[in-house]
Backbone as CSV, one residue per row, in Angstrom:
resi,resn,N_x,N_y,N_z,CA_x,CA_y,CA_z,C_x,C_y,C_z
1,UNK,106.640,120.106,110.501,106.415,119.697,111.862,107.042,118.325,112.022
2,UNK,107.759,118.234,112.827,108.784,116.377,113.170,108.424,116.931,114.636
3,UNK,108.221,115.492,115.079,107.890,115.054,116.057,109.391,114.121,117.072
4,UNK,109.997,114.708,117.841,111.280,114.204,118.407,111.396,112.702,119.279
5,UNK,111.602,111.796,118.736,111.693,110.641,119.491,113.355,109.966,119.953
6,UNK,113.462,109.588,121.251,114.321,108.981,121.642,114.941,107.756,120.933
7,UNK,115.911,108.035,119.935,116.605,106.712,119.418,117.499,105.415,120.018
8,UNK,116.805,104.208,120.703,117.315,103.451,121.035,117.998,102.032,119.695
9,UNK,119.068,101.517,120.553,119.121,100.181,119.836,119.618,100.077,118.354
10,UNK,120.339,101.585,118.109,121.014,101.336,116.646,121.146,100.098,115.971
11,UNK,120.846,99.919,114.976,121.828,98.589,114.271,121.821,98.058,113.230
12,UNK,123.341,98.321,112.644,123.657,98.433,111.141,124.893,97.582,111.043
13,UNK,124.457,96.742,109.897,125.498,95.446,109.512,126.237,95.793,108.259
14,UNK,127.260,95.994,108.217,127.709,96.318,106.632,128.921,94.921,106.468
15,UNK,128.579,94.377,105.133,129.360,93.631,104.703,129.859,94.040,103.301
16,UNK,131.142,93.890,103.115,132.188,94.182,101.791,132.540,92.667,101.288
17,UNK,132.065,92.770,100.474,132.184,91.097,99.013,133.252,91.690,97.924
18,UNK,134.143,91.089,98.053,134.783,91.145,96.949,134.832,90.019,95.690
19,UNK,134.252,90.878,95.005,133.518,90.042,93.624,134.307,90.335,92.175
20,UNK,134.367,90.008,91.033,135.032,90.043,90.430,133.405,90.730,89.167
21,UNK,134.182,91.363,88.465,133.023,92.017,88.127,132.142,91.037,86.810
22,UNK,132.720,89.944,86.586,131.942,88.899,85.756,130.819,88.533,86.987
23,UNK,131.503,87.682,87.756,130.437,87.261,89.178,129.291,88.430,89.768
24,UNK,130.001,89.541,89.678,128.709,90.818,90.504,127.793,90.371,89.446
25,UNK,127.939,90.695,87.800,127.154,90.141,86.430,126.353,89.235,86.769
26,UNK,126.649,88.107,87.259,125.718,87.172,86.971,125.208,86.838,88.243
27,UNK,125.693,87.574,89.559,124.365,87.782,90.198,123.469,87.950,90.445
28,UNK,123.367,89.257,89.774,122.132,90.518,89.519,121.787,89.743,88.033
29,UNK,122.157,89.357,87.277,121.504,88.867,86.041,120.444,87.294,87.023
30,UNK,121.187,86.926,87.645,120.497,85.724,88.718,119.216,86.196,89.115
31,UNK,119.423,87.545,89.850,118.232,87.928,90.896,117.442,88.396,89.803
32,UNK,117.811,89.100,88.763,116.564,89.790,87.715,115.800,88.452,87.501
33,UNK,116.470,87.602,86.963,115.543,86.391,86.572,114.495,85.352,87.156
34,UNK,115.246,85.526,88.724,114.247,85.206,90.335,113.227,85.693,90.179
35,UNK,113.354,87.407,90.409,112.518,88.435,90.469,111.588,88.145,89.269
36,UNK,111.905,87.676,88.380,110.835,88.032,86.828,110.416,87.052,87.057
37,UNK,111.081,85.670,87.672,109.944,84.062,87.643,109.028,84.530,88.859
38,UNK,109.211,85.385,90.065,108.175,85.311,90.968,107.248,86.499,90.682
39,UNK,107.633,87.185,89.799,106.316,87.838,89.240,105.377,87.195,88.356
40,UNK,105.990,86.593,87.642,105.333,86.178,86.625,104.389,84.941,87.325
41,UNK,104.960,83.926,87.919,103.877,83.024,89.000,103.214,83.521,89.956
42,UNK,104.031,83.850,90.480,103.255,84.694,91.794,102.961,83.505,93.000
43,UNK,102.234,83.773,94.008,101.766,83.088,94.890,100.760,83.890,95.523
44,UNK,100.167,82.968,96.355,98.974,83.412,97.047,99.071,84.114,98.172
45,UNK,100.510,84.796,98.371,100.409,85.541,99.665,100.649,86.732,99.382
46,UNK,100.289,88.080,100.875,100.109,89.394,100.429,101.352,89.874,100.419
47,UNK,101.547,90.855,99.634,102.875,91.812,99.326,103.267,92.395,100.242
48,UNK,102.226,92.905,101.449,102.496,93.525,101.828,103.003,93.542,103.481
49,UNK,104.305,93.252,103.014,105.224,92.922,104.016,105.317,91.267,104.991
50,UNK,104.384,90.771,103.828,104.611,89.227,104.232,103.990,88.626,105.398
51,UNK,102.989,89.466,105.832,102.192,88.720,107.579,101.063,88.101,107.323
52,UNK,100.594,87.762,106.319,99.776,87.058,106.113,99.799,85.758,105.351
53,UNK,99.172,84.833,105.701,99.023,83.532,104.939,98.428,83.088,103.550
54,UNK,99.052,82.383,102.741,97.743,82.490,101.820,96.917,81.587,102.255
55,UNK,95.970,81.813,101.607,94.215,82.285,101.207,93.737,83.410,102.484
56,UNK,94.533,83.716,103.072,94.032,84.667,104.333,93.763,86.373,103.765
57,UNK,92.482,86.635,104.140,93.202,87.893,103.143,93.442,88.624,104.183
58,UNK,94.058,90.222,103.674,94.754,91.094,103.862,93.850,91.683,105.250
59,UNK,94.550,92.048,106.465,93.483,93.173,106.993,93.784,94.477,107.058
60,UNK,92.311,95.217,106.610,92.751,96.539,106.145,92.808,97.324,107.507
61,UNK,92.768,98.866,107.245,93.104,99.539,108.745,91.190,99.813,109.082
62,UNK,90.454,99.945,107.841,89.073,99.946,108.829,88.403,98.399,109.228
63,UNK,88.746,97.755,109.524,88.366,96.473,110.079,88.255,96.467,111.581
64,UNK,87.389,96.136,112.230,86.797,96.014,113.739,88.413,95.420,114.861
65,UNK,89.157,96.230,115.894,89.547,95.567,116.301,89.977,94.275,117.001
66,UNK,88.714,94.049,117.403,88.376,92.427,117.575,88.292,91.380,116.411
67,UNK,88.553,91.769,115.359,88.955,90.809,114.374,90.271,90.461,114.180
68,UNK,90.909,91.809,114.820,92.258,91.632,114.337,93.275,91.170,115.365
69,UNK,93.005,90.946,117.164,93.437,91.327,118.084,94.055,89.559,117.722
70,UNK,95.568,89.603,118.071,96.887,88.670,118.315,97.689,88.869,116.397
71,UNK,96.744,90.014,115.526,97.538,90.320,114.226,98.319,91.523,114.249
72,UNK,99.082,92.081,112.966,99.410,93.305,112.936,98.717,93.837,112.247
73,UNK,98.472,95.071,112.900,97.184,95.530,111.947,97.583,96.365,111.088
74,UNK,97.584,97.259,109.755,98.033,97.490,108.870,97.442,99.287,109.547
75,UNK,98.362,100.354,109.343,97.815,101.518,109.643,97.939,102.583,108.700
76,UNK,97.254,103.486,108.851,97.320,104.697,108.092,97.503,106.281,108.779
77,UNK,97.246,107.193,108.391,97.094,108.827,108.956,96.146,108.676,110.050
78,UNK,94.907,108.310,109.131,93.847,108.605,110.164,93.554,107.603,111.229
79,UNK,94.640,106.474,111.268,94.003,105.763,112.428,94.910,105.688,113.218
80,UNK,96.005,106.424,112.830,97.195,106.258,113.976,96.690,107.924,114.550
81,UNK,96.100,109.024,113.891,95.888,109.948,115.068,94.986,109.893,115.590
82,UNK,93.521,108.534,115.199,92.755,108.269,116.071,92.978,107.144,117.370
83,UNK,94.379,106.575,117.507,94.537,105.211,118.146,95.780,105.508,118.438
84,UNK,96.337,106.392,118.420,97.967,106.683,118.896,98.193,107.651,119.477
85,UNK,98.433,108.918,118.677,98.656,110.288,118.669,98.692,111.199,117.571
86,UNK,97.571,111.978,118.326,97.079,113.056,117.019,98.484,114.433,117.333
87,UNK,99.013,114.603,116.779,100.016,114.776,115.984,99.850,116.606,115.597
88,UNK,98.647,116.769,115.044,98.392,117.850,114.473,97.133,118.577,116.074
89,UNK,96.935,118.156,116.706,96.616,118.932,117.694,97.530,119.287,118.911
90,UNK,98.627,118.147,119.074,99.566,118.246,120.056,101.071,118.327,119.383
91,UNK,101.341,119.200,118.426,102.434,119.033,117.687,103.267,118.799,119.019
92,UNK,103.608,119.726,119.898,105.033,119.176,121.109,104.784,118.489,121.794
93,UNK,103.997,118.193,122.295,103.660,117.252,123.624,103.057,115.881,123.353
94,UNK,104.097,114.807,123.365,103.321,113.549,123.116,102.365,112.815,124.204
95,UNK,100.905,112.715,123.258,99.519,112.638,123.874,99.228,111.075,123.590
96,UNK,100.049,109.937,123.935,99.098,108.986,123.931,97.545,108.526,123.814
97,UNK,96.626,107.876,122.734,95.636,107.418,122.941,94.791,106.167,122.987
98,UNK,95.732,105.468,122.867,95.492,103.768,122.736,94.802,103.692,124.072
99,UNK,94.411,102.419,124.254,94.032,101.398,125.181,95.285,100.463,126.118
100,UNK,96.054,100.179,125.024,97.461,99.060,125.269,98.390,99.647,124.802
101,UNK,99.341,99.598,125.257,101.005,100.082,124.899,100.972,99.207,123.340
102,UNK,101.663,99.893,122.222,101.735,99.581,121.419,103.194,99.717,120.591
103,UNK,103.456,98.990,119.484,104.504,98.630,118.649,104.178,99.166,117.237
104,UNK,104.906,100.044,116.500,104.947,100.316,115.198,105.938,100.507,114.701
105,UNK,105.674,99.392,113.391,106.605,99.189,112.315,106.171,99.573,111.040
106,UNK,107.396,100.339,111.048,107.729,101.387,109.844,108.602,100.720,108.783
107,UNK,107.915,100.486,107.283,108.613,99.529,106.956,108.000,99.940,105.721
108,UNK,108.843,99.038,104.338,108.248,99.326,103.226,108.228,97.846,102.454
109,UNK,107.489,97.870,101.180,107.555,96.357,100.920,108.599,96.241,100.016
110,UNK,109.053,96.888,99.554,110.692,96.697,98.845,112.090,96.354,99.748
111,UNK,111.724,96.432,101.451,112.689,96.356,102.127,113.167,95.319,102.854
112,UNK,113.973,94.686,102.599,114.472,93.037,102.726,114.326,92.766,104.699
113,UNK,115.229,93.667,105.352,115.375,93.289,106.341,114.012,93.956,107.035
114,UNK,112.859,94.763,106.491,111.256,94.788,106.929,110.856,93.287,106.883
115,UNK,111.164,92.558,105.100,110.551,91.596,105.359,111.011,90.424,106.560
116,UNK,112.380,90.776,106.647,112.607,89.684,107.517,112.206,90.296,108.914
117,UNK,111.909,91.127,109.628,111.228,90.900,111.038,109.949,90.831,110.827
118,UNK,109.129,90.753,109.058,107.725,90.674,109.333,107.017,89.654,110.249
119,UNK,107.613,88.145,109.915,107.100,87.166,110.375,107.092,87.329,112.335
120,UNK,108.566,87.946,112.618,108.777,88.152,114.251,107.363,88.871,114.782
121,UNK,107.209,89.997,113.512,106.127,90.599,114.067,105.013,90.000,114.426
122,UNK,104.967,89.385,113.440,103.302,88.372,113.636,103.088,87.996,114.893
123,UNK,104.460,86.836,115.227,104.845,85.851,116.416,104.440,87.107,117.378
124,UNK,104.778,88.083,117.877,104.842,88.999,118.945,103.275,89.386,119.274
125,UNK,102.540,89.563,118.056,101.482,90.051,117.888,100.632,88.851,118.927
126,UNK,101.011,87.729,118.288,99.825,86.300,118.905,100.090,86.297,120.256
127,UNK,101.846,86.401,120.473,101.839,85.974,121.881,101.677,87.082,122.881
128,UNK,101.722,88.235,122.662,101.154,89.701,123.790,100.064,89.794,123.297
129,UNK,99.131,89.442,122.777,97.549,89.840,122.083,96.528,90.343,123.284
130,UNK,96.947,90.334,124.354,96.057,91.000,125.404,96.962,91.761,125.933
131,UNK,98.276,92.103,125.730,98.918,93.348,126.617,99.246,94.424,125.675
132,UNK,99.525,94.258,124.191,99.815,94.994,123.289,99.325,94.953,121.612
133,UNK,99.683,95.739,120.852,99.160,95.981,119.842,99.650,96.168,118.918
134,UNK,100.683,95.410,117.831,101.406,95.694,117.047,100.803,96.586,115.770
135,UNK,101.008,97.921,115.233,100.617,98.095,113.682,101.908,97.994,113.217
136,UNK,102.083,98.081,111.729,102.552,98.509,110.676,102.013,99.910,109.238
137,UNK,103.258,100.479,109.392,102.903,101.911,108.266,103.719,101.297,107.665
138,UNK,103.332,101.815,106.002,103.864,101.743,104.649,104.378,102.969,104.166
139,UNK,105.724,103.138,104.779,106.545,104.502,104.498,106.220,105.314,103.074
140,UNK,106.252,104.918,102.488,105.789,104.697,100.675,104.477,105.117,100.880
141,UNK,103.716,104.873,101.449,101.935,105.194,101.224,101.610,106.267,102.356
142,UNK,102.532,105.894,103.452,102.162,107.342,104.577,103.361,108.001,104.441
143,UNK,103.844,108.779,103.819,104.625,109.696,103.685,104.921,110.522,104.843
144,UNK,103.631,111.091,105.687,103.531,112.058,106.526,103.544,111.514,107.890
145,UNK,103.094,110.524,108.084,104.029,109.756,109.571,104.953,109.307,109.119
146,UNK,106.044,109.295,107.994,107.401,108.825,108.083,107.965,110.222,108.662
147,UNK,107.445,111.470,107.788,108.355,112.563,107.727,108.053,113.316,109.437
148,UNK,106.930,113.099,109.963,106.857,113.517,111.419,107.444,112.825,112.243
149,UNK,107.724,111.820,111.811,108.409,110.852,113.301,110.265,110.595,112.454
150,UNK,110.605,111.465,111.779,112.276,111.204,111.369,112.420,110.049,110.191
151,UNK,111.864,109.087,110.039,112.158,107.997,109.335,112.994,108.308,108.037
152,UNK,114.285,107.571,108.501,115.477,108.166,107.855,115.906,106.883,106.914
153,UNK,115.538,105.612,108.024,116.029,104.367,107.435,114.599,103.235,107.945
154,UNK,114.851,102.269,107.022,113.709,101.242,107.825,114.654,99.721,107.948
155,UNK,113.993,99.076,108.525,112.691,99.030,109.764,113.000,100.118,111.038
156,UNK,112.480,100.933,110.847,112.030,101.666,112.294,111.148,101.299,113.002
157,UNK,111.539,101.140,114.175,109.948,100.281,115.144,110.249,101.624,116.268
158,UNK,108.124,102.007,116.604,108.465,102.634,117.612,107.640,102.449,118.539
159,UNK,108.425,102.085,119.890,107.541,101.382,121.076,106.598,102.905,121.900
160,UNK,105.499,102.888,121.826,104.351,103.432,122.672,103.999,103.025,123.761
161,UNK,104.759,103.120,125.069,104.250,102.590,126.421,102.621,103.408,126.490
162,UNK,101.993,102.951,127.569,100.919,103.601,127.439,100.769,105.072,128.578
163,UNK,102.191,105.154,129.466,102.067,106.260,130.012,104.010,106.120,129.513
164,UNK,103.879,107.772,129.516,105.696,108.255,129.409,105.893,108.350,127.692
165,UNK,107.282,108.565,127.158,107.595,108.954,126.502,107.800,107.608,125.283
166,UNK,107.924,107.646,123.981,107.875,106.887,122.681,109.263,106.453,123.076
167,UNK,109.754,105.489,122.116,111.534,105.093,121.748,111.305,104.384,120.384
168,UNK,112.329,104.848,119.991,112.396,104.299,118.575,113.825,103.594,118.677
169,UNK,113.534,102.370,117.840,114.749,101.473,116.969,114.907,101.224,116.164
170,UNK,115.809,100.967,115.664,116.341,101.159,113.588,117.029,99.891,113.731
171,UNK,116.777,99.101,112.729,117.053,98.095,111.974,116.054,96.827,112.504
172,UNK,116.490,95.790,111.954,116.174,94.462,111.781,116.841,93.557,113.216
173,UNK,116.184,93.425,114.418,116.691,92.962,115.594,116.091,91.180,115.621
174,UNK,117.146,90.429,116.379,116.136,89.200,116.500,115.293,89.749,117.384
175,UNK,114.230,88.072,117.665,113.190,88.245,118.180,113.753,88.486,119.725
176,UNK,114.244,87.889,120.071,114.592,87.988,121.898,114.979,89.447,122.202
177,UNK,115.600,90.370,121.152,115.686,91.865,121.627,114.783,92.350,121.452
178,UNK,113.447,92.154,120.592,112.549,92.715,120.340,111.283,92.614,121.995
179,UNK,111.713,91.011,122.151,110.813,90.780,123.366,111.593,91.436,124.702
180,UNK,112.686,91.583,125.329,113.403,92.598,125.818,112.565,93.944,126.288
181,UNK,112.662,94.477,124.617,112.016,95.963,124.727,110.933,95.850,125.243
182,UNK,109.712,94.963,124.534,108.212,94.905,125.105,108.018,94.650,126.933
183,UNK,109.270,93.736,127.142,109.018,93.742,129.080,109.656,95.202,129.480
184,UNK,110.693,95.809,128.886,111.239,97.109,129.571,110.966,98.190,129.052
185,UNK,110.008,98.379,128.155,109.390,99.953,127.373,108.461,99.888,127.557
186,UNK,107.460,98.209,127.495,106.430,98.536,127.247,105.218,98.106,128.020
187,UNK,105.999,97.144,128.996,105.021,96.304,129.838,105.549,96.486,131.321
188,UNK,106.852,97.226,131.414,107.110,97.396,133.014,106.123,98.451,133.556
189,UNK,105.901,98.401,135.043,104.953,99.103,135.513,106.125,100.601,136.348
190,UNK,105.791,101.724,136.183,106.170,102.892,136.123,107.012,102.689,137.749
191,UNK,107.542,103.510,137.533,108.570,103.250,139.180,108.067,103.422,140.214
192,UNK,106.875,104.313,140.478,105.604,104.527,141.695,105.068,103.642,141.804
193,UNK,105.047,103.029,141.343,104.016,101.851,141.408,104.495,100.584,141.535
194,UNK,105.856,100.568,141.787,106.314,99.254,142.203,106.523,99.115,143.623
């Protein structure tokens, strides 16, 4: 069962380095050794996908929404078909159930340009905190909302107006296209009504 969403906003950067294959060497010999000093120290912030502060801890997906309202809230199966769209009762027909038009990012914690719109996310989260609702899925841990909604590549973000149809975007956008979408997907008022 896949669930068909409108793909807006492609966007894919490819860069070609021409490296000499001593230099590619001691790049990746560079980053292994990064990688092994920041495991081995570590720091006090969460893995998971970087939106939190340290000493802040993590918020999980059963936590009271009013604890979480101007954060991203971390989601799963069961709370995106209790707070989104249940999926398995309306396989064709997308059934909105939120409260607020909402934002989901599809992302994994191995994925560089996830981590880099994590922080945008945050910012978006504080400053619409009464018009919208950012989550995040862990492609890797929800398998089954990656594979119903296409997730081919990440960051996939997919905007939920609260009446009309989903849109999805692929890749890593600055923040000003991201805020864009939220006034024209997600916060304009329907054409009757203007």
């Amino acid at each position: 069962m896949r669930f068909k969403i409108k793909n807006i906003y492609l966007c894919s950067v490819k860069t070609k380095l021409n490296l000499t294959f001593d230099t590619y060497m001691k790049k990746h010999l560079l980053s292994i050794a990064l990688v092994a000093s920041l495991a081995l120290f570590g720091c006090n912030q969460s893995t998971g996908n970087g939106q939190t502060t340290a000493g802040e801890p993590a918020k999980s997906a059963n936590a009271s929404n009013d604890t979480q309202e101007g954060k991203v809230i971390q989601m799963n199966k069961a709370m995106f078909i209790d707070k989104v769209f249940n999926y398995e009762e309306n396989p064709d027909k997308w059934v909105f159930k939120g409260d607020k038009p909402c934002i989901i990012d599809f992302y994994a914690d191995w994925c560089g340009p996830c981590k880099k719109i994590a922080p945008i996310m945050a910012e978006l989260a504080a400053e619409y905190k009464d018009q919208i609702v950012i989550y995040k899925v862990d492609t890797d841990k929800e398998r089954e909302l990656a594979q119903v909604f296409g997730i081919r590549s990440i960051p996939s973000i997919l905007f939920c107006p609260a009446e009309g149809q989903p849109q999805m975007t692929m890749g890593a956008l600055p923040k000003e296209q991201f805020e864009k979408m939220i006034k024209e997907l997600l916060l304009a008022q329907p054409t009757s009504q203007k």
